[in-house]
C-alpha beads as a LAMMPS data file, in Angstrom:
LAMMPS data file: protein, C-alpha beads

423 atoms
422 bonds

1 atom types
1 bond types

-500.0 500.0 xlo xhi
-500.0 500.0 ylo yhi
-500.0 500.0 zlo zhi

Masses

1 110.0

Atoms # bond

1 1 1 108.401 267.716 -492.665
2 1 1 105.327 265.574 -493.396
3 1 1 102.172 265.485 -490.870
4 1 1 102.257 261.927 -490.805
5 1 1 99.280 261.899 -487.440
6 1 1 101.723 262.691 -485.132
7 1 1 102.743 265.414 -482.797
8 1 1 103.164 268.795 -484.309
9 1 1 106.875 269.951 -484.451
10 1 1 106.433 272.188 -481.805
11 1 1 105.062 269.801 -479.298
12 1 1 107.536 267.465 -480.053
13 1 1 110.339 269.884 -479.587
14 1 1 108.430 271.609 -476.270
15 1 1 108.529 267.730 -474.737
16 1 1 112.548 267.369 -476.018
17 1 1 114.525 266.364 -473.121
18 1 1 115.421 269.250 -470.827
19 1 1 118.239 268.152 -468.578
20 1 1 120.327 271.400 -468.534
21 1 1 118.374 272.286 -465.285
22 1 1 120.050 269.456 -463.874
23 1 1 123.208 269.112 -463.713
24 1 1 125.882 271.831 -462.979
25 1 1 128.189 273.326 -465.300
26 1 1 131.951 273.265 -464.323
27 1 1 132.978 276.666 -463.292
28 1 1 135.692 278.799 -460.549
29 1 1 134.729 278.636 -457.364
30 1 1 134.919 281.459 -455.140
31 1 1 133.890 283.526 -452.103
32 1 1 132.448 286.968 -451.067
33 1 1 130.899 288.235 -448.035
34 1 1 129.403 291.275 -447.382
35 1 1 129.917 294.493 -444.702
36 1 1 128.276 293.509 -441.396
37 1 1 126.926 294.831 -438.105
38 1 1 128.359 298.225 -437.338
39 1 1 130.575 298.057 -434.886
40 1 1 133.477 299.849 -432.818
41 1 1 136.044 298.938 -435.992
42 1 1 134.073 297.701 -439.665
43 1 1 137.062 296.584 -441.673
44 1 1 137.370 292.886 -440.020
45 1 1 135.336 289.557 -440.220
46 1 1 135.045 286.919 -442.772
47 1 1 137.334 287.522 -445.844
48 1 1 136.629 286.139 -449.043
49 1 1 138.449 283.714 -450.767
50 1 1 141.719 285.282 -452.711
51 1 1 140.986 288.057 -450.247
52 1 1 138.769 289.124 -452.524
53 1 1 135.357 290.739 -451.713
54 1 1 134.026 292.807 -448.511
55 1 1 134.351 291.217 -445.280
56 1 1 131.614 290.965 -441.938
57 1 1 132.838 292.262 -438.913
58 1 1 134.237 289.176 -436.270
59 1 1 131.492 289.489 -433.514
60 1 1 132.976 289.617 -430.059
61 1 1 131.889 290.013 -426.737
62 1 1 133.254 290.626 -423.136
63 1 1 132.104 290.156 -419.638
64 1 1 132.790 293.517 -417.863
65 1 1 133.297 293.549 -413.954
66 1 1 131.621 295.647 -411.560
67 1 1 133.762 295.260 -408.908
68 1 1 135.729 297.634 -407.606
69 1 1 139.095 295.602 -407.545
70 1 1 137.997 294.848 -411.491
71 1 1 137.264 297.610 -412.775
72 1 1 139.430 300.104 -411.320
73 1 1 141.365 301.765 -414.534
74 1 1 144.375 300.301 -413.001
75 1 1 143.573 296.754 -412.147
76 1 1 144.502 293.089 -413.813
77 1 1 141.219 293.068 -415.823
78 1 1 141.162 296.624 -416.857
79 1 1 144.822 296.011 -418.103
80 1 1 143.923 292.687 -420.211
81 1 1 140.864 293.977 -421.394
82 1 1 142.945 297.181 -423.204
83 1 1 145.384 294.615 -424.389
84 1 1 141.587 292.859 -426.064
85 1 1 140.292 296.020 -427.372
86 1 1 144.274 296.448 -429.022
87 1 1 143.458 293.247 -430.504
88 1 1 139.965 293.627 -431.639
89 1 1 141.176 296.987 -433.345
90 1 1 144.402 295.301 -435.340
91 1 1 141.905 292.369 -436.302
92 1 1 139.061 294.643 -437.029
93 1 1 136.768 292.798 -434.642
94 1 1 133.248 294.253 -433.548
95 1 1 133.517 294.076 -429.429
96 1 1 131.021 294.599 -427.076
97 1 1 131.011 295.054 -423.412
98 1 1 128.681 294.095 -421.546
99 1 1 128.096 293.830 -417.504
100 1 1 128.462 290.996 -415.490
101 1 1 125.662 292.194 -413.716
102 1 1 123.210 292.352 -416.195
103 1 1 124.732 289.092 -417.879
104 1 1 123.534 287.927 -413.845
105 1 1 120.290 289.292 -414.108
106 1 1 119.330 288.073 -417.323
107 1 1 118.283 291.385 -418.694
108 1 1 116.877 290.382 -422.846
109 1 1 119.373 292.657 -424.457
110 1 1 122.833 291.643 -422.969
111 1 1 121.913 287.692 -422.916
112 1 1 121.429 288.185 -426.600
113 1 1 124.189 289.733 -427.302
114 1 1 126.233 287.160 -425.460
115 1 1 124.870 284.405 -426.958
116 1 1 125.219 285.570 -430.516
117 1 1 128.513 286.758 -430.846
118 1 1 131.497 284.534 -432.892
119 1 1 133.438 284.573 -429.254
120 1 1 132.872 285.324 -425.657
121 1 1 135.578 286.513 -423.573
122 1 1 135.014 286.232 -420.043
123 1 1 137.255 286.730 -416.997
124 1 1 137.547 284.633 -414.017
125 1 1 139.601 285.975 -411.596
126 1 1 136.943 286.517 -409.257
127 1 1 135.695 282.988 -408.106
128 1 1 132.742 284.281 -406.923
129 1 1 131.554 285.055 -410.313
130 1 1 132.451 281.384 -412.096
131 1 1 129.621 279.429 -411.343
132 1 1 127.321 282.203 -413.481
133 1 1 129.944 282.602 -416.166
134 1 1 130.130 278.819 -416.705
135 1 1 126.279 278.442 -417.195
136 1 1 126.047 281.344 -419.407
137 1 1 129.242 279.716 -421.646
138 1 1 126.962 276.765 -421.103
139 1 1 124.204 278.095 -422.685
140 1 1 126.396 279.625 -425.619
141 1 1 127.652 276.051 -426.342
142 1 1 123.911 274.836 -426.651
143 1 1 123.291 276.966 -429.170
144 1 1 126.321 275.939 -431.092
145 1 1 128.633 279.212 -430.153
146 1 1 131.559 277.093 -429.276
147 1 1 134.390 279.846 -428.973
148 1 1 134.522 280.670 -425.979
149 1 1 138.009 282.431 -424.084
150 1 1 138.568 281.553 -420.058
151 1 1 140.754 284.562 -418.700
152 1 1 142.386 284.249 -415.183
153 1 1 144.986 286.555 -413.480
154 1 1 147.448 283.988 -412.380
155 1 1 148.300 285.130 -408.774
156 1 1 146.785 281.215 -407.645
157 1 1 148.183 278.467 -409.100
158 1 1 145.710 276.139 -407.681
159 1 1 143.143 278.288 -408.873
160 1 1 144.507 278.122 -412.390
161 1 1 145.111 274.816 -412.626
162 1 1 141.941 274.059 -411.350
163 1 1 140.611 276.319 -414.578
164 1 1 142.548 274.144 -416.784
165 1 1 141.673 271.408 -416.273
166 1 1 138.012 272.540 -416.077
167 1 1 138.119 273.694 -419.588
168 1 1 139.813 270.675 -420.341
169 1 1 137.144 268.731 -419.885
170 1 1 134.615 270.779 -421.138
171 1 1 136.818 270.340 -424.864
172 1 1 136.941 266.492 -424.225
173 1 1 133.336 265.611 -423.706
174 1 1 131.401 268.788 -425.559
175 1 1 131.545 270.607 -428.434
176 1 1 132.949 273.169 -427.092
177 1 1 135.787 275.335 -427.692
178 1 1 137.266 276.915 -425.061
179 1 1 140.722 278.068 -424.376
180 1 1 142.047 279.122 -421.092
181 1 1 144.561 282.355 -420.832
182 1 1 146.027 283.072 -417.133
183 1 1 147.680 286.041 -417.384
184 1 1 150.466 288.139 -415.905
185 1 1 151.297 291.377 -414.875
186 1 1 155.420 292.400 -414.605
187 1 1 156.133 295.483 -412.353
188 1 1 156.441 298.056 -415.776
189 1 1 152.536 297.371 -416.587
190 1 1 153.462 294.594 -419.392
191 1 1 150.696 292.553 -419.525
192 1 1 151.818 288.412 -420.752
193 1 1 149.989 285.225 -421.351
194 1 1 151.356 282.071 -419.066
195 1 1 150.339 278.793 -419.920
196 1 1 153.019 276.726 -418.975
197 1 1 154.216 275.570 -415.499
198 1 1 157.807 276.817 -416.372
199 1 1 156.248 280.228 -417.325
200 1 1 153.913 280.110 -414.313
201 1 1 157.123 279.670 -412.193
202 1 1 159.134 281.711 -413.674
203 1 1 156.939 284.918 -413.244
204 1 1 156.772 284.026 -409.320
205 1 1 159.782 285.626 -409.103
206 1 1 159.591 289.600 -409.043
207 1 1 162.699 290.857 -409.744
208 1 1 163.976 294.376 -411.311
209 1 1 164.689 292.825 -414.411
210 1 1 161.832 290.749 -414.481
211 1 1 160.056 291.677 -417.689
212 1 1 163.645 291.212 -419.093
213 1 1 163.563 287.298 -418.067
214 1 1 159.711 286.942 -418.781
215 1 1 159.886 288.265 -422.154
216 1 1 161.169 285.266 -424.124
217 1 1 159.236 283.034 -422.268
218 1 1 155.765 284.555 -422.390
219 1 1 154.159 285.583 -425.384
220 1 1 152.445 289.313 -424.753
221 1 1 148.751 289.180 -424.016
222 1 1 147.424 291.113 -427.093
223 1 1 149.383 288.749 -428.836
224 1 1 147.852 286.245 -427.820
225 1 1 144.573 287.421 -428.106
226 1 1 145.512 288.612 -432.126
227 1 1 146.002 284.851 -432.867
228 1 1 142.802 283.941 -431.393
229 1 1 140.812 286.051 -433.268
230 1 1 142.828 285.377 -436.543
231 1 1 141.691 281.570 -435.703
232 1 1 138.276 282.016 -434.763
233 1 1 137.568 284.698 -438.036
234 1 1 137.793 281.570 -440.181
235 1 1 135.691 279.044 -438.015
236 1 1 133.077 281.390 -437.408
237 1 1 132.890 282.086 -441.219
238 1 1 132.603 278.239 -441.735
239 1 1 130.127 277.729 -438.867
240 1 1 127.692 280.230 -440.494
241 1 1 128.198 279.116 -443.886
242 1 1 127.678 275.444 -442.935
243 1 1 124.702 276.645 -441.133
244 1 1 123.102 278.387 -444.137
245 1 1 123.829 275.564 -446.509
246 1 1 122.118 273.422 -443.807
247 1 1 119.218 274.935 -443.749
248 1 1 118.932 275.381 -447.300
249 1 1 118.726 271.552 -447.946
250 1 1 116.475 271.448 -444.821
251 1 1 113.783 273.818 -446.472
252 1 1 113.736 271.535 -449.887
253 1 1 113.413 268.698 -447.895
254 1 1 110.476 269.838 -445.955
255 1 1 108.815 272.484 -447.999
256 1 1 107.216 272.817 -451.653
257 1 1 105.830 275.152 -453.703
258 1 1 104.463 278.689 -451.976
259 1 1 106.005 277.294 -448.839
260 1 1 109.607 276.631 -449.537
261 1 1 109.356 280.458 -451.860
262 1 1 108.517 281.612 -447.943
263 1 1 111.356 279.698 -446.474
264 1 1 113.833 280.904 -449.197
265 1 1 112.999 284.324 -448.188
266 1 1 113.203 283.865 -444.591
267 1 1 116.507 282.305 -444.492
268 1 1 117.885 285.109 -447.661
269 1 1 117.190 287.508 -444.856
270 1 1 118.826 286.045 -442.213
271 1 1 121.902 285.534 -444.452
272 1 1 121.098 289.842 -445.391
273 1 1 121.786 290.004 -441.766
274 1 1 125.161 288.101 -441.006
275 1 1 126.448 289.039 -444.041
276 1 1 128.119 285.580 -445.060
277 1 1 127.823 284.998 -449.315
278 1 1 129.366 282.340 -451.192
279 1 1 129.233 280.481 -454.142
280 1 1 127.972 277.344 -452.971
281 1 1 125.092 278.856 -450.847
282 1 1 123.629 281.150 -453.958
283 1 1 124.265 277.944 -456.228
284 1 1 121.860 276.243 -453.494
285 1 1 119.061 278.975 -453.944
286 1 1 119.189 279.180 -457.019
287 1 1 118.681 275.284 -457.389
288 1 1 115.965 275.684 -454.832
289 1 1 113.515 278.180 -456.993
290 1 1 114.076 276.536 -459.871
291 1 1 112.894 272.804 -458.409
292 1 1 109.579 275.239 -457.389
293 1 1 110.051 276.969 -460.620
294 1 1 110.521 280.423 -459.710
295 1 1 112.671 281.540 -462.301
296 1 1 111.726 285.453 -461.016
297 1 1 113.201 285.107 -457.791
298 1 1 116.679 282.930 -459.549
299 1 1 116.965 286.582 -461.471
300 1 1 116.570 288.779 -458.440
301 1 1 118.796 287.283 -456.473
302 1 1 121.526 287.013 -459.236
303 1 1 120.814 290.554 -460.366
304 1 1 121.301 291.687 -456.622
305 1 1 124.632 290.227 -456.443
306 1 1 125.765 292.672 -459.457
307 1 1 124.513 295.585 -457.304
308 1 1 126.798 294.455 -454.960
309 1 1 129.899 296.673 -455.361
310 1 1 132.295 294.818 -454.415
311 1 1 130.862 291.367 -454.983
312 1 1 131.937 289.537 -458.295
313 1 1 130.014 286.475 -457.850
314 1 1 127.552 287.079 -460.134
315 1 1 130.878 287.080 -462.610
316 1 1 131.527 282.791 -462.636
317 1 1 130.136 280.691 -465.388
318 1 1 128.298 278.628 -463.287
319 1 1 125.795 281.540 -462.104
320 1 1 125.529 282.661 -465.122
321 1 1 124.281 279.601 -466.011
322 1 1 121.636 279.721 -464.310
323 1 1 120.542 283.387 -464.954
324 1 1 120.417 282.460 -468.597
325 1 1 118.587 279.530 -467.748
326 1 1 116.190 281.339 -465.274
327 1 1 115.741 284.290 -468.351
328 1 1 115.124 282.387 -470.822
329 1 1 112.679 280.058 -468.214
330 1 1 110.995 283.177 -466.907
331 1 1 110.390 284.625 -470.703
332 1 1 109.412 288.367 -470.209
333 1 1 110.025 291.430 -472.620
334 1 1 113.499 291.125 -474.078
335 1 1 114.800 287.828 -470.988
336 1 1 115.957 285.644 -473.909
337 1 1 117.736 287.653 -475.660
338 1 1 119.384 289.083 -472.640
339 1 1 119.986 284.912 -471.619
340 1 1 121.585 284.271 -475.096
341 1 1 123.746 287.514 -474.604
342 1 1 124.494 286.199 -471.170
343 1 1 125.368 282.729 -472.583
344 1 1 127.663 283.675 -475.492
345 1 1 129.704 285.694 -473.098
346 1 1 130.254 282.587 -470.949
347 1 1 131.261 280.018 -473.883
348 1 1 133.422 283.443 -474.910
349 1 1 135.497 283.861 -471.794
350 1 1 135.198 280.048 -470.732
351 1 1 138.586 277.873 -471.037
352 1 1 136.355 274.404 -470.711
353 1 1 132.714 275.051 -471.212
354 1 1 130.636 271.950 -469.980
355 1 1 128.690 270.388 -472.319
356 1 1 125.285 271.787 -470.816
357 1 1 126.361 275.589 -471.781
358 1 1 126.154 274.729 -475.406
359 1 1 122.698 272.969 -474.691
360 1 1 121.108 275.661 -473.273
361 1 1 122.364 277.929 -476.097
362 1 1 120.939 275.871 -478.112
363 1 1 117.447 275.544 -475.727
364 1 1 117.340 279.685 -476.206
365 1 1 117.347 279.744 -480.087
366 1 1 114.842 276.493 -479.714
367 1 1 112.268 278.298 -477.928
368 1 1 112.940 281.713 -479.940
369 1 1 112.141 279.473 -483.014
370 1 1 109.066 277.838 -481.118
371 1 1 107.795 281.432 -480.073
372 1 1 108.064 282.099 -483.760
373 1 1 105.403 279.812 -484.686
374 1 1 108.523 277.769 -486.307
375 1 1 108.877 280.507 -488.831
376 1 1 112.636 281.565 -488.158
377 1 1 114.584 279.029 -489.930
378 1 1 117.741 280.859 -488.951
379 1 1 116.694 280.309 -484.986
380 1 1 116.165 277.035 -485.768
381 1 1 119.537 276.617 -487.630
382 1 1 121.504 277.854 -484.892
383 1 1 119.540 275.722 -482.431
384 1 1 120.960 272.630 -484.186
385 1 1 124.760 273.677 -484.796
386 1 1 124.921 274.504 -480.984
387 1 1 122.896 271.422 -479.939
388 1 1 125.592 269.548 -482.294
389 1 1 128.585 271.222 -480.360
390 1 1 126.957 269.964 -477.090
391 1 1 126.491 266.345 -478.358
392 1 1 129.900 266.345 -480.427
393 1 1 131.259 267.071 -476.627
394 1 1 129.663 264.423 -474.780
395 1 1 126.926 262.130 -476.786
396 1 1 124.143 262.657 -474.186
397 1 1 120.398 261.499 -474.148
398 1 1 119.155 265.163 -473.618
399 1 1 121.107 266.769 -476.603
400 1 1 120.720 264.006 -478.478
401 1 1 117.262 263.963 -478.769
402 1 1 116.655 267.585 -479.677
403 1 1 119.347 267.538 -481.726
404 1 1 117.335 264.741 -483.589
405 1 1 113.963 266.591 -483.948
406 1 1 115.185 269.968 -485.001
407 1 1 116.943 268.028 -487.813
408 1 1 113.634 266.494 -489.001
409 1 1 111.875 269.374 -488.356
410 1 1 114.176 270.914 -490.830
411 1 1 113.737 268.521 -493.323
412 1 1 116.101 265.581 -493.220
413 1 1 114.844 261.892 -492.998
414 1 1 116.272 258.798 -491.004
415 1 1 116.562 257.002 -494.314
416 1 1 118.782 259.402 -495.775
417 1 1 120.822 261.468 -493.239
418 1 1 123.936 259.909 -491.981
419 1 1 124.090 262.021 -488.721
420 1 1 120.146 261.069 -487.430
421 1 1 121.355 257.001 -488.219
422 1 1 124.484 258.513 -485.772
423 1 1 122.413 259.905 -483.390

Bonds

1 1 1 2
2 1 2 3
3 1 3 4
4 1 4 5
5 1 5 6
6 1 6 7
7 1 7 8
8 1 8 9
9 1 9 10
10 1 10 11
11 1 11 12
12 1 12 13
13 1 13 14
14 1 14 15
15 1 15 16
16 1 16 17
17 1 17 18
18 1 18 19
19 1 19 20
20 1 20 21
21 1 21 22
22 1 22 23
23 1 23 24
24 1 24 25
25 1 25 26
26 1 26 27
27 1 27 28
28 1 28 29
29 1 29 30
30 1 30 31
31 1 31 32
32 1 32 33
33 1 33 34
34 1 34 35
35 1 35 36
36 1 36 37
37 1 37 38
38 1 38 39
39 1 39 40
40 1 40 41
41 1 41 42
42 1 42 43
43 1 43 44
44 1 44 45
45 1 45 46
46 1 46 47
47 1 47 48
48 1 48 49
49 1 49 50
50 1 50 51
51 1 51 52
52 1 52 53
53 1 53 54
54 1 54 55
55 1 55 56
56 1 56 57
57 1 57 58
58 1 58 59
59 1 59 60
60 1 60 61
61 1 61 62
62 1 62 63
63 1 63 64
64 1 64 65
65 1 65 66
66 1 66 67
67 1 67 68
68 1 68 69
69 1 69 70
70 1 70 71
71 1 71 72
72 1 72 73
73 1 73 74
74 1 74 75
75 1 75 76
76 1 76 77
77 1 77 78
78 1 78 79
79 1 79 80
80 1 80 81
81 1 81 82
82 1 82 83
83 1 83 84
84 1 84 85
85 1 85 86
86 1 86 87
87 1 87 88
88 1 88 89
89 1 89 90
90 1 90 91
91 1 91 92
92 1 92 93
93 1 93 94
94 1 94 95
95 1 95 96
96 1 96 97
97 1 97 98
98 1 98 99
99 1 99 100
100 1 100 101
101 1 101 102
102 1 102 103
103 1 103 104
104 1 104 105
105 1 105 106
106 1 106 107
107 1 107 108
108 1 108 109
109 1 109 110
110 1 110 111
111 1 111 112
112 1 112 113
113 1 113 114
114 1 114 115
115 1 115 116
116 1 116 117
117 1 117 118
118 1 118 119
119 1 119 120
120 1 120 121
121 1 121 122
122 1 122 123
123 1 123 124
124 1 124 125
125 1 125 126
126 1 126 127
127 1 127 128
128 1 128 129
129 1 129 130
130 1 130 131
131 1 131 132
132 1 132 133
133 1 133 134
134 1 134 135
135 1 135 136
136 1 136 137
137 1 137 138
138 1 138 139
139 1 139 140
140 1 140 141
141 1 141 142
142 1 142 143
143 1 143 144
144 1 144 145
145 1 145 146
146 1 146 147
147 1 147 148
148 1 148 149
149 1 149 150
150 1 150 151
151 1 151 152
152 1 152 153
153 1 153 154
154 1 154 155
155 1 155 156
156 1 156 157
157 1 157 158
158 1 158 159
159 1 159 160
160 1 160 161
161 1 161 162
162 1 162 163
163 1 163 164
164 1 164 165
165 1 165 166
166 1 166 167
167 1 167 168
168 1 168 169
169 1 169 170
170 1 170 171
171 1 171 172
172 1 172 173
173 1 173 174
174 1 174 175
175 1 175 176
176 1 176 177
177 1 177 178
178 1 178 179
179 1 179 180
180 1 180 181
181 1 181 182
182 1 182 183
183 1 183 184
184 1 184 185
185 1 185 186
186 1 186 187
187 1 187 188
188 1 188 189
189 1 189 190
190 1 190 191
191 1 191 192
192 1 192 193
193 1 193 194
194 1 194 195
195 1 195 196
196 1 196 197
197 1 197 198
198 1 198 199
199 1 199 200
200 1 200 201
201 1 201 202
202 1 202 203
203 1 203 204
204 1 204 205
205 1 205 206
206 1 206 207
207 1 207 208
208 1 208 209
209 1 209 210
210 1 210 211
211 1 211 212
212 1 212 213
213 1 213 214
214 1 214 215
215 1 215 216
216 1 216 217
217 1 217 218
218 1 218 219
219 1 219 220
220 1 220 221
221 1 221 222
222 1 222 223
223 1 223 224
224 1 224 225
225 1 225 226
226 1 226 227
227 1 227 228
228 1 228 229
229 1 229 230
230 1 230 231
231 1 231 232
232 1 232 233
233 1 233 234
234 1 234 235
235 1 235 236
236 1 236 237
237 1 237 238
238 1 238 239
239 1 239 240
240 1 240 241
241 1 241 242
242 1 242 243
243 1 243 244
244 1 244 245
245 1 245 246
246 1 246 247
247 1 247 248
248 1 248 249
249 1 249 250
250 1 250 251
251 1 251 252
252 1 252 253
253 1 253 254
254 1 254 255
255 1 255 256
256 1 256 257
257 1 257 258
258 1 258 259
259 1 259 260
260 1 260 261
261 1 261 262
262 1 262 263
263 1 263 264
264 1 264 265
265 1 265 266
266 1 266 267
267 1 267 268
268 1 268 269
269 1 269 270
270 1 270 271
271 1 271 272
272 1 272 273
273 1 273 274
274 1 274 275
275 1 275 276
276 1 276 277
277 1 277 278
278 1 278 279
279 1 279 280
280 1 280 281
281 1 281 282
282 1 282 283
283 1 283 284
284 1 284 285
285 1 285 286
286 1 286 287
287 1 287 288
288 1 288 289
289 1 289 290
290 1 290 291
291 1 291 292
292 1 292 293
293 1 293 294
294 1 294 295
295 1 295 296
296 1 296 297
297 1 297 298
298 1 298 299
299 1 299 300
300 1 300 301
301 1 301 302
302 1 302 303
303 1 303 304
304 1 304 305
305 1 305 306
306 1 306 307
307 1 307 308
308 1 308 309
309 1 309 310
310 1 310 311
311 1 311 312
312 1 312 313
313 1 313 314
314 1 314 315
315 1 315 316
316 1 316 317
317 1 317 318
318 1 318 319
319 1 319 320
320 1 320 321
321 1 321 322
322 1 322 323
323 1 323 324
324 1 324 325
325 1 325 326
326 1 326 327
327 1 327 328
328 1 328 329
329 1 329 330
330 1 330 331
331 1 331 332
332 1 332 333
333 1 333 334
334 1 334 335
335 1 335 336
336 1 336 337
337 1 337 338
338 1 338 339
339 1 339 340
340 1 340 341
341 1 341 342
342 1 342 343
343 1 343 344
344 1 344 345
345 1 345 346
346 1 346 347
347 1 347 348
348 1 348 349
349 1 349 350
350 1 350 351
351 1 351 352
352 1 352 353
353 1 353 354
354 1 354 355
355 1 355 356
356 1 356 357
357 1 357 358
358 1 358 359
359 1 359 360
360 1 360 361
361 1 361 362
362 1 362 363
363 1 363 364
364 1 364 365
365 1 365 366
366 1 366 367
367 1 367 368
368 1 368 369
369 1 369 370
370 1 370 371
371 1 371 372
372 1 372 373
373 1 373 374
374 1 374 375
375 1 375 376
376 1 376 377
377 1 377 378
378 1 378 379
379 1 379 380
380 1 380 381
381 1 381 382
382 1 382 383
383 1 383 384
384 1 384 385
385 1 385 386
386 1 386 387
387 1 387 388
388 1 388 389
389 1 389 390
390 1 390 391
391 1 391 392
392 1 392 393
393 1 393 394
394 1 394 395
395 1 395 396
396 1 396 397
397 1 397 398
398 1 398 399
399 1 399 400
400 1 400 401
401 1 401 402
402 1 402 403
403 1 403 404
404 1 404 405
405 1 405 406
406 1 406 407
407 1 407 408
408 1 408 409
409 1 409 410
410 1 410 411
411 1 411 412
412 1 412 413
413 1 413 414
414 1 414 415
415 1 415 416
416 1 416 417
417 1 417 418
418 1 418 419
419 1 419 420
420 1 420 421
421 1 421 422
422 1 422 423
């Protein structure tokens, strides 16, 4: 082409439209979270999508009595709390114990470890201890820990109703979410959960065959607490997920530059620590280092995720996306190759590539033809045919316009070529 005063080709193609940082390519969703705190059982917690992918432990904790009516190996609560550690071991759940005690005392260790697990499980069967308990829940459900189990051996059913209606009215006007299990004993050591008034009545009457008449009407106690934990796995998942993604948007909002890199890592090693990875919340950091340009730290963290054994998320076309995009961004020894590799694969395996994946092909064999010194005619070539594909698929401003300049820069003139008039 002609030096007619203008730009030189390469400056004109380097200030091309570049809009393939932002939007995102259509690709499967899906989730994977990673092994978490060691605990009494490690095969439990949140499981990915498909049940794919390792899961985090479910974090649960119990208040343990000191008295000696509670904790005598015999007693109401030491019965219900074997029937939670059955549970906790079919549903692979991390518990702790901790003292009521120490929970009363406020010692650092055990009020941390209450207030950060998924659920609390506390029981209530001694009054005197409520008024403690409740604060502590309290506290919990101020820090947004809103599973919280009420346990009460139903020998009062004053008592228990007055528990009810308690928690009740803690789900009505809080966030909380707190269920209430009385429980009963039968005379062979079966331990039930009785929520109803006709259960309640039914197991005041001690009779030989009593777990015979109790049994269809009461569900058994580890049961119950099975369910639970099947129910809370999945809103505790979401709560930390949400929670992440949260503070993501947060840190772009407030933060730029050196400061929001600083953020990212903060809150990449909190989400180290719970263990919770998914699509959407990688997506979101990798969006956030590339608004502050840090195409280093978009490879790290998607080159981490294949070192994951078990993790395939670094497998969907939409991450992929942006690790070619962050490779061929970041530019060291042998990254754009390695992007274009990346990128070919996608469009390979891909049932509906979006129009951007063909753009950024063709962005990779741009700036290998710019780095060239625009000597490589072939780079240049196959900048245009892929730019083409992405405009032949959706006629947008961004492929449009480099589509347009690497076809002067190659020669042809508005006058005479049909497709720049199209364009």
């Amino acid at each position: 082409m002609e030096d007619s005063g203008g730009p030189a080709p390469a400056k004109v193609l380097e200030e091309a439209g570049d809009s393939t940082q932002g939007r995102l390519p259509l690709g499967p969703e899906g989730t994977a979270g990673v092994a978490g705190p060691e605990g009494t059982v490690d095969a439990a917690g949140c499981e990915a999508e498909g049940g794919r992918g390792p899961r985090r432990p479910l974090r649960a904790v119990y208040v343990r009595s000191e008295s000696s009516q509670g904790a005598a190996a015999d007693g109401p609560e030491a019965g219900a709390l074997k029937c939670l550690l059955r549970a906790c071991e079919a549903e692979g759940a991390h518990l702790t114990l901790v003292p009521f005690g120490e929970l009363d005392f406020g010692e650092t260790a055990v009020l941390d470890a209450f207030y950060d697990a998924d659920i609390a499980i506390v029981d209530m069967s001694d009054i005197s201890r409520q008024p403690s308990l409740f604060y502590h829940l309290g506290v919990r459900e101020s820090f947004d820990m809103a599973n919280n189990v009420i346990l009460y051996y139903d020998i009062d059913a004053d008592t228990a109703l007055s528990l009810k209606d308690m928690v009740t009215q803690k789900n009505i006007a809080s966030s909380g979410n707190y269920y209430f299990i009385p429980y009963t004993v039968t005379p062979c050591a079966d331990y039930f959960c009785c929520e109803s008034d006709a259960q309640r009545r039914a197991s005041e009457y001690m009779q030989p065959n009593w777990d015979t008449i109790l049994s269809p009407l009461c569900m058994p106690l580890v049961d119950k607490f099975t369910s639970l934990l099947k129910d809370i796995r999945v809103t505790s998942c979401a709560y930390y997920k949400e929670t992440l993604l949260n503070d993501i948007r947060k840190a772009r909002e407030k933060y730029q530059g050196d400061e929001l890199a600083k953020e990212l890592t903060r809150i990449k090693f909190r989400m180290d620590n719970i263990e919770v990875l998914t699509s959407d919340i990688v997506i979101n950091l990798l969006l956030s280092y590339r608004d502050i340009q840090d195409y280093d730290a978009m490879v790290k963290l998607v080159e981490t995720l294949k070192m994951l054994p078990t993790c395939d998320l670094a497998d969907q076309h939409n991450i992929k996306f942006h690790y070619a995009f962050a490779l061929n961004r970041r530019n060291s020894t042998g990254d754009r190759e390695k992007a274009l590799q990346v990128m070919l694969q996608v469009l390979q395996s891909c049932d509906h590539p979006a129009p951007d994946m063909f753009c950024l092909c063709g962005r990779i064999y741009k700036d290998i033809f710019l780095d060239s010194g625009c000597e490589e005619d072939a780079s240049r070539d196959s900048a245009i045919e892929w730019y083409r594909k992405g405009f032949e698929l959706q006629s947008s401003l961004y492929s449009g316009i480099n589509l347009a300049v690497l076809l002067i820069v190659a020669g042809q003139q508005f006058e005479t070529s049909m497709e720049l008039r199209k364009i």
